[in-house]
N, C-alpha and C positions, 0 to 999 in steps of 0.2 A: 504494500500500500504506500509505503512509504515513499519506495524505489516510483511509483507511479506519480507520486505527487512530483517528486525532483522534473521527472522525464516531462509532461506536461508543461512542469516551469521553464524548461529550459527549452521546449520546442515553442512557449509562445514569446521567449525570450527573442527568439530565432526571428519571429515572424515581426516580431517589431520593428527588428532593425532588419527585414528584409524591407521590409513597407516604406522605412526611411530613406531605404537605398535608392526604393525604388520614384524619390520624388524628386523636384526642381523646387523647392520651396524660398530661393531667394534669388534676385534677378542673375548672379553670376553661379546661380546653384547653394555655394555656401558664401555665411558672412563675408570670406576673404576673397570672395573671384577667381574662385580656381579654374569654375566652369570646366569639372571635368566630372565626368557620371560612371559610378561603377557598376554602371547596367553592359551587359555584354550578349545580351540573346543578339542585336546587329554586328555582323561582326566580319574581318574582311575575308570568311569564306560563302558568306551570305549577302551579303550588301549587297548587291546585283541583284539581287531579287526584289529590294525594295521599292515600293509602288503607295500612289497614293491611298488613305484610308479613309480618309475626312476630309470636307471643305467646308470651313465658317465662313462666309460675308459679312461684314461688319455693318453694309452701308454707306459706308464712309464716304463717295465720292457723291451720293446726294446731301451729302451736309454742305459739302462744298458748294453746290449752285448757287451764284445770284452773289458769289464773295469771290474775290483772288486771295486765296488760301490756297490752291493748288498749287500755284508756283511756287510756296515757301514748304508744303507740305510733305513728309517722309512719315511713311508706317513702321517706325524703329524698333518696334515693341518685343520684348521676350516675356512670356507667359511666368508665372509662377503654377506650378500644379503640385497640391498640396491637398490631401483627402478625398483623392477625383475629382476634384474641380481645377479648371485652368483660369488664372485671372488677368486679365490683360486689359493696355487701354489701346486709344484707336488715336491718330495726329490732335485732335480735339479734347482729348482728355475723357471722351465716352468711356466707361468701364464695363467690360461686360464680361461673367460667370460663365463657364460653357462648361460640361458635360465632358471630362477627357477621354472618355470611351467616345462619346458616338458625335461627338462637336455640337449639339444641341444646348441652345441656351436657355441657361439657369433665370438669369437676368440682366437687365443693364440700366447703369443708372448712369443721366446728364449730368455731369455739374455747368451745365447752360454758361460756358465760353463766351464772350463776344465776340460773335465771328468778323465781326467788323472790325476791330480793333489792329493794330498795325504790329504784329509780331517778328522778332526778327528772326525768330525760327517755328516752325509748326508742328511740333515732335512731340511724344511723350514715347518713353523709354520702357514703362512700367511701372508697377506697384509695390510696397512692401507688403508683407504680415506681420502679427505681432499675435502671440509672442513669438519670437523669432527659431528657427529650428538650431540643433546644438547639433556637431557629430553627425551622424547618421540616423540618430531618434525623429521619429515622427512627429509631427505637429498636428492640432486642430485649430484652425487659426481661429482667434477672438475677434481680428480689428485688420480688415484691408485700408491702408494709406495709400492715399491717389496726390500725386502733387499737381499744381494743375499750371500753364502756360500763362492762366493771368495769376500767379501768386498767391495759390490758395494750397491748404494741407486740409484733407478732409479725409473723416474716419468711416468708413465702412462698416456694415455689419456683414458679415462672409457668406450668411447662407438668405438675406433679402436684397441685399445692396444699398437700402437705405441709409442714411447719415445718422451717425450713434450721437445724441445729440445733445450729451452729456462732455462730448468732446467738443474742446473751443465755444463758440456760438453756433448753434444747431448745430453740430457736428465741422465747424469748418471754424481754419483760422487764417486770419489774413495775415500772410509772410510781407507783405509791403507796408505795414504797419512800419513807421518809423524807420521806413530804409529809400523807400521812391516807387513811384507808377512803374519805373519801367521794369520792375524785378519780375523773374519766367522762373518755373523752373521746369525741365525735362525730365532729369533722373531721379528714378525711385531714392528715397530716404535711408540711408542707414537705421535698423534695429537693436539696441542692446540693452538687454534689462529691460526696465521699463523705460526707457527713454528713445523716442524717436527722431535722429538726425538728419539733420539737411542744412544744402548749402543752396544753390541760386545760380541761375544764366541771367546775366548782362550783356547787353550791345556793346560793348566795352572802347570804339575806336572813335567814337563820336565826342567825346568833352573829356579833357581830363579832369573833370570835377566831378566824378562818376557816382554813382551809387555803392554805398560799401557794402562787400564781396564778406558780408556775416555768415558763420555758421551758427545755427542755434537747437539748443536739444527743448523737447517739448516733452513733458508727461503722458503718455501714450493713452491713458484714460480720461485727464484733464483737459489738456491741450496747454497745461499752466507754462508758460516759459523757463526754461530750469536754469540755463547758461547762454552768451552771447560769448564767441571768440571772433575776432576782428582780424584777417592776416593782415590788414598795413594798422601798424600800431599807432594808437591815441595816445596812450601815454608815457610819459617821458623816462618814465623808471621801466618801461619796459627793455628788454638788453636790444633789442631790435630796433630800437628808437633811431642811434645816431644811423645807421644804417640807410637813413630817407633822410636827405640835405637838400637846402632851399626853402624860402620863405611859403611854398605849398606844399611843398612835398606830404606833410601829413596827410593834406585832404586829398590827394588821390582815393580813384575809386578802385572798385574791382577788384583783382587778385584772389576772385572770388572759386570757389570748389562745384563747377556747374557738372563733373562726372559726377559718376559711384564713388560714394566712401567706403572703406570698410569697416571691419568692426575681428578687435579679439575678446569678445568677454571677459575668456579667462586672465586677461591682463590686463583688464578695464582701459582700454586701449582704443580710440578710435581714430584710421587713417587718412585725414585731409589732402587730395589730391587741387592745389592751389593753382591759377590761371597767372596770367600777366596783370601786372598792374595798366591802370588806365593813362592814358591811350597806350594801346599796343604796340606802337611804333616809334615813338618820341618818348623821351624819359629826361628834356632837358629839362624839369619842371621836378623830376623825382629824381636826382645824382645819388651817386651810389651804391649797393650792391643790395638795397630794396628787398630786405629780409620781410616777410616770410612769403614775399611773392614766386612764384614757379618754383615752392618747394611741397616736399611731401612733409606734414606738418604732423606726430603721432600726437593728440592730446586727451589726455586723462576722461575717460566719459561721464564721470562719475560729476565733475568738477568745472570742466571746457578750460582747463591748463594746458599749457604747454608741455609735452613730456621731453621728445627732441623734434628735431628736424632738419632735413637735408635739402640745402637746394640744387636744382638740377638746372639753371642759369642764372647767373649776375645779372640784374638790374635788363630786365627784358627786354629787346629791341626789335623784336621777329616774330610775337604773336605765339611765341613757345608754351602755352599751356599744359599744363598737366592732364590730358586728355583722357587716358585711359585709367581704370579702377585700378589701386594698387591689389596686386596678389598676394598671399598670405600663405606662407608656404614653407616647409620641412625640408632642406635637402643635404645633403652628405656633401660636408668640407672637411677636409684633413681628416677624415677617416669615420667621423660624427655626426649626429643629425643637429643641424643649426636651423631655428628660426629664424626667417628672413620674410622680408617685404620686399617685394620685386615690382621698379616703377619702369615700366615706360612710355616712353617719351616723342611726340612729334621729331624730333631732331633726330629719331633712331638708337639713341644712345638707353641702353637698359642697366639699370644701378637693381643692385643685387644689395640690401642692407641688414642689419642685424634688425630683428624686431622689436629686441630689448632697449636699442643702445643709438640707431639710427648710422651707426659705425659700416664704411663698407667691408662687405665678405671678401669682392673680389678688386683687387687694385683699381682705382680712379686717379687722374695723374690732373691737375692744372697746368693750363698751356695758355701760352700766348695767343689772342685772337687780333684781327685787324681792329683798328681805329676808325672811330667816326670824323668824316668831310663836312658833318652838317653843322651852322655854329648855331652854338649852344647848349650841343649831345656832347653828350662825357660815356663815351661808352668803356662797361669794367673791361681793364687790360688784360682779367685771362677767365677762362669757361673751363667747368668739368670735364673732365672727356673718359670713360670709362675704355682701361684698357681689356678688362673682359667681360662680359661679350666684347667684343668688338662693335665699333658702330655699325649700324646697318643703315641701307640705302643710298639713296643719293648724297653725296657730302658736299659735292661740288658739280660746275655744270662750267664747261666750255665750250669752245667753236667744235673741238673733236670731239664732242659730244649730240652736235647738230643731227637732223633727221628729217624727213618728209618718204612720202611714197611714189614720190620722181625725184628727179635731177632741180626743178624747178623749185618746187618746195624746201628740198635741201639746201639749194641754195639760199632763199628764203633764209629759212632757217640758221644758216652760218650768219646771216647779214644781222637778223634780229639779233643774234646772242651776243654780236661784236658793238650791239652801243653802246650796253650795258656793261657796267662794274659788276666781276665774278670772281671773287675772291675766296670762295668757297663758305664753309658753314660759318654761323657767326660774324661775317661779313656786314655792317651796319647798313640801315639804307641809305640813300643818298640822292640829291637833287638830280642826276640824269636817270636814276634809277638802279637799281642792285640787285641779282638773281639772288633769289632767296633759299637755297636747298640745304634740306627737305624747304618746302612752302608749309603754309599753314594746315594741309589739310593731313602732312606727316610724309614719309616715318609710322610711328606708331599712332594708329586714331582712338577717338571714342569708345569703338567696338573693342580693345585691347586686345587681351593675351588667356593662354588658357592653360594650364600646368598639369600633367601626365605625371600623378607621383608613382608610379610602379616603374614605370619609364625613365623620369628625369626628366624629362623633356617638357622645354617650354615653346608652345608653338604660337606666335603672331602672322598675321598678315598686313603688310605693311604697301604704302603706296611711296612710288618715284618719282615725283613729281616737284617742279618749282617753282616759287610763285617772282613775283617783280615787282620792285616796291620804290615807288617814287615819295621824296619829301620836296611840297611845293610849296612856296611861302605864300602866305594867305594871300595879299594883296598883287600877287602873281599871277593867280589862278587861273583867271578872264584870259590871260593875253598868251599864257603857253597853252589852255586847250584850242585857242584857233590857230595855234603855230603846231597843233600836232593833235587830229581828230580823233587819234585812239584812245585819248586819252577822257575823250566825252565820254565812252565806252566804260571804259574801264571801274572798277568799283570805287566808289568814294568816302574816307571817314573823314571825319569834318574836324574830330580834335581840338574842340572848340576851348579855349584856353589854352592855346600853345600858337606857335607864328606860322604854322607849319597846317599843311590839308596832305592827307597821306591818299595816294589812288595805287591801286593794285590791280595787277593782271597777271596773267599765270603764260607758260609756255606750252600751252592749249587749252585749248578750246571747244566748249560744248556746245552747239545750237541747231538749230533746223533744218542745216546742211550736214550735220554727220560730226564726225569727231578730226579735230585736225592737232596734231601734237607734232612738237619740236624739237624733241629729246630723242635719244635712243629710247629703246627698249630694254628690260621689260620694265613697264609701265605700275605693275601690283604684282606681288609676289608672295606665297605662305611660306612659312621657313621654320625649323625648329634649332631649337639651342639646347645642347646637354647642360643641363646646371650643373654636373660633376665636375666640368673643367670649363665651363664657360663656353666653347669650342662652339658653334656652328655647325649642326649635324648633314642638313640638307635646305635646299631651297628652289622651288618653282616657280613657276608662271600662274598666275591666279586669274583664271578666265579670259575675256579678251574682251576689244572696244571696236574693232573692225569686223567685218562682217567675211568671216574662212572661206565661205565660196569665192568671195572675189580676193581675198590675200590670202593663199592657202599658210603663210608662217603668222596668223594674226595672234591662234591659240600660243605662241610662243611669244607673246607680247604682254599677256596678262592687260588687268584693267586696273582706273581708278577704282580703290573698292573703300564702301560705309561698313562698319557691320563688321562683330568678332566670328572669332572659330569656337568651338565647344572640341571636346577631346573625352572619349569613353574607353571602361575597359576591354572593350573590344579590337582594341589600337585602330579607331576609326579616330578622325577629325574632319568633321561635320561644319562647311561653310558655305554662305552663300556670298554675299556684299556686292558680287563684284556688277557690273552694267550689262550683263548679257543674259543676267535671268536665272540664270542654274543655281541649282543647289549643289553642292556636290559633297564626295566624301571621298579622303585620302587616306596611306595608310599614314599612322602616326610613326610608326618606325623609320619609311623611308620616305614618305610625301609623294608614294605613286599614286595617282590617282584611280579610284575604284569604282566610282559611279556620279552621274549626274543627268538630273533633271530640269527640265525647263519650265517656271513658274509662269504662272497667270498675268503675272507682274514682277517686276524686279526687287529683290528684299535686300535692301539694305538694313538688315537686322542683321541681330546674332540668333540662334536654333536656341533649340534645349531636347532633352528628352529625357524620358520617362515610360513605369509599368507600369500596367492595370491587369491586372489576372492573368499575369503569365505572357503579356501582351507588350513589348517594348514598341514603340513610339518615336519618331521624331519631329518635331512641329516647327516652322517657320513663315513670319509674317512676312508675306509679300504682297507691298502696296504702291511699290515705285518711289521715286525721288525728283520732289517737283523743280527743285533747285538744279538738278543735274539734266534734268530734261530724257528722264526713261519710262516708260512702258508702266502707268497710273496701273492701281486696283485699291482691293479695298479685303483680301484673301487671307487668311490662317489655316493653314494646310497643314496636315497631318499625314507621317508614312510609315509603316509597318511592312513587312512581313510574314505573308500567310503560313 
């Protein structure tokens, strides 16, 4: 009898943390963005077989009608599924329940958006839960958190949708309270304990007297405010104070944490992944090496202290934001398992740090970088550079680096890249303009990194591309756009509070002519890095932007790509991002590719997946990218395995 209790206890000990395994309960999987699932029924002697299971509609593209929301609009979303339910939002901040077996929805609740209202991005990324899943343990969640585009946190009830209205006021609280109109936010919240964290998206190029880039933790039941941390510091006994020089310097804005945070419970530890201070591009207004901006910032959750912090650039000049979630992650150095936070980075560059101590694991070296021509820029005289990993990607861009698909374009091409100043990474911008590589859009993006611990392996998908960065003096502006019409074209931050109007263009091109690019190839690329020595295992082509019937080497070109990779014990690596549509899946070992399918619409998302009875699953929101100009929907697709 006895012997039967034990056995009993230990098979539903079993099934708990099978059920755990078997779930995606936080947008990167676990608090720390490992985004890697120890589900292995798809696996690469079976992935070929996979085919679609489900299709949700959201709607989405009739919310659109009658507004220009399209053009800013991207389906980014990764599902959370947690107790068979998947929870996800739609570009408008819609949330809707669905059914993980059979895509049928549960519910969907508005928080009634203004569609009208002028955003500078049209995304939602997803949701939190609370209380948040530990380990591999199961959850039943209490309270789904929606952040929304016009600056609201509203609590959910998980199994009606309605607003828990004990939380904030009726259930919502305004995050622009005491910071400015123009606060967004995109990404789901950090969970820990009882406290729910968030940071904020800013327009950030447009004044430098920005809105400040707060994080703040909220009472998950209350909505009571617990803590404000500020990364540009207010006060003077702060050790980061002298750090901002100039009679404004304090009042910059932004430097604000618009990714994923993470979170380690068990060391009351939450990770701020910090932007550029405002404006992006101009810093003669903020001298100095502009602490706690473009750093990974660990502070106490319990308290919103500083615990340490690393920055990954001096006094920002290039739009270098901390884009992607840090990772959270166990790997064998010098013979040991060490804790580490692994950041990367738009610039390519990936810092591998202690998690305790913000100390690096693997050597990081300060170098010399070029000087600023613009007067007034004091730009810092040297930048991180991590000698392992190695940088990845673009570092620099020259005339032997030129491209077109004839003679004519190439030429072209050598002509553009010879007006501009190209002095490689770190290069300041300057009044003829200055290739920027990587550009703003990375290197490493948004979507991040996803880490294989049975493996080692850490696998990104990173884009090659550069962007061009003109400093025009305000009272100039009139008389050099009619001495040179590209530059009507071209994007414009206004930087209001400096002498200076910054316009940007990149070296390609997206529009209703197809896609015209001035670089080599390849364009986007997946790659993975052994954390055992840092080393660079492998690396591919990631989709393609030309069309293979008419360039049959285009699939060897890879694309611009939005949107991370996911990584299972399967040694799959599950990505889409890229502008051709596919989903695809590689092996994790050596990055051959093993299967791909063609979406409804383009997903610039990251996947997830997850079981229900025996049943592995892979889900990805594909709704197109209105900015990038591909192939609209409004789709949540699901694939299994009969």
């Amino acid at each position: 009898m006895f012997k039967g209790i034990i056995a009993i206890a230990i098979t539903a000990s079993f099934a708990y943390q099978a059920k755990g395994q078997s779930e995606w309960p936080a947008y990167g999987r676990d608090a720390g963005g490992t985004r890697y699932s120890p589900l292995k029924q798809i696996n690469e002697s079976n992935v070929s077989k996979l085919k679609p299971a489900w299709t949700f509609n959201t709607g989405e593209l009739e919310t659109y009608k009658g507004t220009e929301l399209i053009s800013k609009s991207a389906f980014e979303t990764t599902p959370l599924m947690i107790d068979e339910t998947l929870y996800f939002t739609t570009p408008t901040c819609r949330v809707f329940a669905v059914n993980a077996s059979t895509g049928k929805q549960v519910w969907m609740y508005d928080p009634q958006v203004n569609l009208r209202a002028d955003y500078s991005e049209v995304t939602s990324r997803g949701v939190s839960a609370w209380p948040a899943a530990k380990g591999n343990a199961p959850t039943k969640p209490e309270i789904i958190f929606v952040p929304t585009i016009d600056g609201r946190l509203i609590a959910l009830h998980p199994e009606t949708g309605k607003p828990l209205i004990q939380f904030g006021v009726n259930g919502t609280v305004d995050l622009k309270a005491g910071l400015g109109r123009d606060l967004s936010v995109t990404s789901p919240p950090a969970v820990i304990g009882n406290l729910v964290v968030i940071g904020s998206s800013l327009g950030d190029n447009q004044q430098m007297k920005m809105t400040r880039g707060a994080v703040r933790a909220y009472d998950v039941h209350s909505g009571q405010l617990k803590w404000t941390w500020d990364p540009i510091p207010r006060d003077s006994l702060d050790p980061a104070w002298n750090t901002w020089q100039g009679p404004n310097a304090h009042e910059s804005g932004a430097a604000n944490a618009w990714s994923v945070i993470s979170a380690d419970p068990d060391r009351n530890l939450v990770f701020v992944p910090c932007s550029a201070p405002s404006p992006d591009y101009y810093g003669g207004e903020r001298h100095g090496q502009n602490l706690y901006g473009n750093s990974l910032v660990a502070l106490h959750a319990s308290t919103g202290k500083v615990a340490w912090y690393f920055q990954v650039v001096h006094h920002d000049l290039w739009d270098y934001d901390i884009a992607a979630q840090p990772i959270l992650a166990e790997i064998i150095k010098d013979g040991k398992k060490t804790p580490v936070v692994i950041v990367g980075t738009k610039m390519g560059h990936v810092f591998i740090l202690h998690r305790e101590t913000g100390k690096p694991v693997f050597p990081v070296e300060e170098r010399p970088v070029p000087g600023s021509t613009v007067a007034g820029e004091s730009a810092w005289p040297t930048q991180p550079f991590p000698v392992l990993p190695a940088p990845l990607g673009l570092q620099k861009v020259g005339v032997e680096n030129a491209w077109g698909l004839n003679e004519a374009e190439w030429i072209a091409a050598t002509e553009r890249i010879k007006q501009f100043t190209s002095g490689g990474i770190f290069t300041p911008p300057s009044y003829g303009g200055t290739i920027i590589t990587p550009g703003n859009v990375g290197g490493i993006h948004w979507g991040g990194m996803s880490y294989d611990p049975g493996r080692g392996l850490l696998v990104t998908n990173i884009n090659h591309l550069a962007a061009i960065i003109r400093m025009i003096p305000r009272d100039s502006l009139e008389m050099v756009e009619r001495q040179n019409k590209d530059l009507i074209r071209a994007e414009t931050g206004r930087q209001a509070g400096t002498p200076y109007v910054m316009k940007r263009d990149y070296l390609f091109k997206v529009d209703t002519g197809g896609m015209k690019i001035q670089t080599a190839p390849p364009w986007g690329t997946l790659l993975a890095i052994d954390m055992k020595t840092g080393e660079k295992k492998w690396e591919v082509p990631l989709g393609f932007m030309l069309d293979p019937r008419k360039y049959p080497d285009a699939e060897k070109w890879g694309s611009l790509n939005l949107g991370g990779a996911i990584t299972t014990a399967g040694n799959l690596t599950f990505v889409a991002a890229s502008l051709d549509g596919h989903l695809r899946a590689f092996s994790t070992s050596t990055g051959k590719l093993l299967w791909q399918y063609m979406l409804p619409a383009t997903a610039q998302a990251t996947p997830m997946t997850y079981s229900i009875k025996g049943k592995q699953y892979v889900v990805i929101a594909a709704g197109g990218h209105g900015k990038l100009r591909t192939r609209m929907g409004d789709a949540l697709m699901a694939f299994s395995v009969d």
